[in-house]
C-alpha positions as CSV (number, residue, x, y, z in Angstrom):
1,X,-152.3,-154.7,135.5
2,X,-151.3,-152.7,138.5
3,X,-153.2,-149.7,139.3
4,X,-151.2,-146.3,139.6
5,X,-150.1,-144.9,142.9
6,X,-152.6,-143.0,145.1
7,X,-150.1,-140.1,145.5
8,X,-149.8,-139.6,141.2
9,X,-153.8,-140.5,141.2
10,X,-154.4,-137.4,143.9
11,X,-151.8,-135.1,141.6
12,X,-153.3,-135.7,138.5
13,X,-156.8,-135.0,140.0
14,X,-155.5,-132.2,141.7
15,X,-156.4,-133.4,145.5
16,X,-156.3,-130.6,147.9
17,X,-153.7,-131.1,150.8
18,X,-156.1,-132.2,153.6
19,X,-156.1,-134.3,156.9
20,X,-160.1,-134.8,155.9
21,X,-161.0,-138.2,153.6
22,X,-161.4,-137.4,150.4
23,X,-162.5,-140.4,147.8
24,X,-164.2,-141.1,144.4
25,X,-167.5,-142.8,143.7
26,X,-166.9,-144.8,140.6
27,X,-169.7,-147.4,140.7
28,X,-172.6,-148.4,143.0
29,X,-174.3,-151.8,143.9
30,X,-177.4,-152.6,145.0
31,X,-177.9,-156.1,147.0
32,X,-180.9,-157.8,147.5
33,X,-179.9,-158.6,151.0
34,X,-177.0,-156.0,151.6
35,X,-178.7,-152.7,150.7
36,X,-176.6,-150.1,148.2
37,X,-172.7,-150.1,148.1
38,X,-171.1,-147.6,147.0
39,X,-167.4,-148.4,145.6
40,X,-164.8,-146.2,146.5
41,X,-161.2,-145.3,146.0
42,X,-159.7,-143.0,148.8
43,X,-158.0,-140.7,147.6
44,X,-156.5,-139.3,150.5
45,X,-157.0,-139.4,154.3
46,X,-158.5,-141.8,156.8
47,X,-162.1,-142.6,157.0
48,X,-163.7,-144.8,159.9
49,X,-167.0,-146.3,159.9
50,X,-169.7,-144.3,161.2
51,X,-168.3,-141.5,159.7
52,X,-170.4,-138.8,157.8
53,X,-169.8,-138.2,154.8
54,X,-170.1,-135.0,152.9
55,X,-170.5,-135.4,148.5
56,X,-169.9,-132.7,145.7
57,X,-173.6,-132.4,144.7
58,X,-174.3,-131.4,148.7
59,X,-175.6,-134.5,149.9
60,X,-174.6,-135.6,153.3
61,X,-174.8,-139.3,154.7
62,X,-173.3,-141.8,157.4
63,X,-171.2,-144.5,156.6
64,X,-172.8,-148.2,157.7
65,X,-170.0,-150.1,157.1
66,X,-166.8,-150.1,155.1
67,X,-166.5,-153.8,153.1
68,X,-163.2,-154.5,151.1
69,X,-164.7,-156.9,148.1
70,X,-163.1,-159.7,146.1
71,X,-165.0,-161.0,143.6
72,X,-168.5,-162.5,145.2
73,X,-166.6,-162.3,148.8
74,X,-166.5,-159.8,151.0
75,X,-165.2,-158.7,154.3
76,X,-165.9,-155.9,157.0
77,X,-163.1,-153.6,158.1
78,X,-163.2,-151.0,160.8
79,X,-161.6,-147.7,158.6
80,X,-159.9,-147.1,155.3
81,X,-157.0,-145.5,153.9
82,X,-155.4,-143.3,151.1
83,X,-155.0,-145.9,148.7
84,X,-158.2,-148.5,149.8
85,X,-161.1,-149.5,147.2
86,X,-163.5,-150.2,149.2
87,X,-167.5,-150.8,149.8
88,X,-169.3,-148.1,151.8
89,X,-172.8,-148.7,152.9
90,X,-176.1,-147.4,153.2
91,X,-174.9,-143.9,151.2
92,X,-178.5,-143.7,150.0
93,X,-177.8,-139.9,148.4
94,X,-174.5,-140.9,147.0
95,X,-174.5,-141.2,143.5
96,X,-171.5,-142.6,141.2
97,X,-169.2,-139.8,140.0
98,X,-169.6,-138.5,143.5
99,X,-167.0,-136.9,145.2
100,X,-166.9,-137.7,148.8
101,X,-165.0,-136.4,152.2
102,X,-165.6,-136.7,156.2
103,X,-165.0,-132.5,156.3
104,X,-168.0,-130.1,157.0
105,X,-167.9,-128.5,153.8
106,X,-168.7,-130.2,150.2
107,X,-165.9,-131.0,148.1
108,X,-165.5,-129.9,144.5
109,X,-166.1,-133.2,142.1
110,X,-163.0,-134.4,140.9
111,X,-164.3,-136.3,138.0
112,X,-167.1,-135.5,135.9
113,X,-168.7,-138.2,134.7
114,X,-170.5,-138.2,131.6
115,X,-172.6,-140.9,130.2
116,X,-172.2,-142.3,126.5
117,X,-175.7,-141.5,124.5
118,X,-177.6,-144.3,124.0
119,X,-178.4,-146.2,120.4
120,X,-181.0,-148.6,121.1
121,X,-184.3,-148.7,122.4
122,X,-187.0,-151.4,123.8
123,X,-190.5,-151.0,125.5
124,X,-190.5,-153.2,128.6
125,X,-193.6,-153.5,131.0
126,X,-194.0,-155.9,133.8
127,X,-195.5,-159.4,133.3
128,X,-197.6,-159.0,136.3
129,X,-199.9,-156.0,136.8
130,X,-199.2,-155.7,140.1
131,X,-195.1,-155.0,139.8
132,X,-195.4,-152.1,137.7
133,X,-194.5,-150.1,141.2
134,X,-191.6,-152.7,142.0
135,X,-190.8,-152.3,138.4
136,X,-190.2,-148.5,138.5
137,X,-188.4,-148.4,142.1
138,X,-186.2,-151.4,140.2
139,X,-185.6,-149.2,137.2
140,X,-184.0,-146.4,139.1
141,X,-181.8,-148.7,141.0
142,X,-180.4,-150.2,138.0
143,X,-180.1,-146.4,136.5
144,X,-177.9,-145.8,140.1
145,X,-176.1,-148.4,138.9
146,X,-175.6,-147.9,135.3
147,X,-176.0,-144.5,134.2
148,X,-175.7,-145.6,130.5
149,X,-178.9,-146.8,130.3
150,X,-182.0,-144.0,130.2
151,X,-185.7,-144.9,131.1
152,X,-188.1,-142.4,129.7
153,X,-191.9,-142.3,129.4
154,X,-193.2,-142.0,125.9
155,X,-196.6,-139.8,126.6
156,X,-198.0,-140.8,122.7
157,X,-198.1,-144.8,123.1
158,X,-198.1,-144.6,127.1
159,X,-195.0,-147.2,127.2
160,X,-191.7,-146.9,129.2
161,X,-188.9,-147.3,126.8
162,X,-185.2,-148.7,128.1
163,X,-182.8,-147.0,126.3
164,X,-179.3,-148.6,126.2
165,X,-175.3,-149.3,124.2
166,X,-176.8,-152.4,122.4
167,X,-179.0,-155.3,122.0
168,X,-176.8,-157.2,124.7
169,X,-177.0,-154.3,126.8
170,X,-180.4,-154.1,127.3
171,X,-180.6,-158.2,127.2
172,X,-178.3,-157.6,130.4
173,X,-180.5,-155.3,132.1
174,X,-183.8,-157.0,131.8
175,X,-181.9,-160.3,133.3
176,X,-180.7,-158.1,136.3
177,X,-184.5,-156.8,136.7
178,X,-185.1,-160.5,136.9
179,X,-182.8,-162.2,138.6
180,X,-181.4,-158.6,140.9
181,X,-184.8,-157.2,142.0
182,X,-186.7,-159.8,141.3
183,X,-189.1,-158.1,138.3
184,X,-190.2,-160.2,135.3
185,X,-190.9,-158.2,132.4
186,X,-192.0,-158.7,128.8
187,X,-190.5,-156.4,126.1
188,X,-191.2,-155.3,122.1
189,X,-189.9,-152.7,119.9
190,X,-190.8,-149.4,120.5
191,X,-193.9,-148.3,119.4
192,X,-194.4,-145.2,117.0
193,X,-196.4,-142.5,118.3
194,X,-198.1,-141.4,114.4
195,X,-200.5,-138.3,114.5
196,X,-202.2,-136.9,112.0
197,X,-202.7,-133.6,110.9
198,X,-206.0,-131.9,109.6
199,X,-205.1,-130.8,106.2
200,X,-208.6,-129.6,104.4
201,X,-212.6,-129.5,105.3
202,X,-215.0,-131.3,103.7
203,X,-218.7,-132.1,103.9
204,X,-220.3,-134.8,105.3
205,X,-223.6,-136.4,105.6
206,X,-225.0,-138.9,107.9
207,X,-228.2,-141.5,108.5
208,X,-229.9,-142.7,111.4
209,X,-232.5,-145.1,111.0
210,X,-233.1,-147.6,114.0
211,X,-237.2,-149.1,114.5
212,X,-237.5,-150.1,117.6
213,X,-241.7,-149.7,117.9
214,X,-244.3,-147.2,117.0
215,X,-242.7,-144.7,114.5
216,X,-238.8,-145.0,114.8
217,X,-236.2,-143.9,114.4
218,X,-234.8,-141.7,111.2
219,X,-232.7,-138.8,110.8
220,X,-230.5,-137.2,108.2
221,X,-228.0,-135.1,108.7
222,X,-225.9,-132.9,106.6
223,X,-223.5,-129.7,106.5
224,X,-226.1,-127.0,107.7
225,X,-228.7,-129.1,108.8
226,X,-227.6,-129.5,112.7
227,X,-230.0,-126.7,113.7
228,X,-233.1,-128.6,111.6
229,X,-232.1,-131.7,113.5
230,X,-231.7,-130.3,116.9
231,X,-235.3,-128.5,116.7
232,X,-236.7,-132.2,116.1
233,X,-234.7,-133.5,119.2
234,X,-232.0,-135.8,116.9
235,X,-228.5,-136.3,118.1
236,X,-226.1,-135.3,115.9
């Protein structure tokens, strides 16, 4: 499957005329050795390595190396053209669906990308206490790189909850947290969070009796009697 020409790509996006770089962040990577990638396509322009780059939500960074990938191989190259998919590194406030360009002033996005809602739902927790912070920095790296899949905090059972497309979605993920970043967890279905509402009064009456040497122990204690017990120094 070829992919279409830069020049219809930049038409159909409607890519300002512009000597300035101007690509499209459609997915990020984060090695465990290599730091976060962010795949580009330029869309029009020359950008060299080194070069700061300027994104649509405002964020600025420099580019530490430009990588052109095959598969599991890579290779470093000194710029990149209209045309080029290619690796750019250590754009820490890139994002995907980021617009990027090596102008001074942000460019407008050219794609807006928007997640598909998720279905399905597991509570994960690490397996070892003391990863639950290298479990939460991992989370949001595997959120950079698939915005699909929502982490939230449920406040009523105290669990984190991975949200995701399907049961082989979320299978997927926990195995990146494992074998990615390095972050065994264990997982169960989501809790439910029941409460209970107070509906009517009613009366109630209660016995101490505890010996425990000399006279005792013994109270009881009924609706209107708190101030009777109090005066005799019984808890209520």
């Amino acid at each position: 499957m070829k992919r279409p020409i830069v020049a219809a790509t930049a038409k159909r996006l409607g890519v300002p005329k512009s000597k300035d770089a101007l690509g499209y962040v459609f997915k990020t990577m984060h090695l465990q050795h290599g730091g976060k990638l962010s795949l580009t396509r330029l869309l029009s322009g020359h950008l060299d390595d080194g070069a700061t780059a300027l994104s649509s939500s405002g964020e600025s960074g420099r580019v530490s190396g430009i990588l052109s990938v095959s598969g599991a191989h890579d290779s470093k190259r000194a710029a990149a053209e209209a045309g080029d998919t290619v690796a750019l590194g250590k754009l820490d406030t890139v994002k995907t669906g980021d617009t990027i360009s090596s102008g001074k002033t942000a460019p407008a996005s050219l794609v807006k990308v928007e997640p598909t809602p998720p279905v399905l739902a597991v509570s994960i927790a690490a397996s070892d206490r003391k990863d639950d912070v290298k479990l939460g920095q991992a989370l949001l790296r595997l959120n950079e790189e698939d915005p699909s899949l929502t982490m939230v905090h449920n406040p009523r059972t105290h669990d984190t909850v991975l949200w995701g497309q399907g049961e082989m979605h979320l299978r997927v993920a926990l195995e990146r947290l494992r074998d990615r970043f390095g972050v065994s967890v264990k997982s169960h279905p989501p809790a439910i969070g029941y409460q209970e509402t107070v509906r009517k009064s009613i009366s109630q009456r209660g016995r101490h009796k505890k010996q425990s040497g000399g006279h005792g122990q013994f109270g009881d204690v009924g609706a209107g009697d708190q101030a009777v017990a109090a005066r005799r120094g019984l808890q209520v």
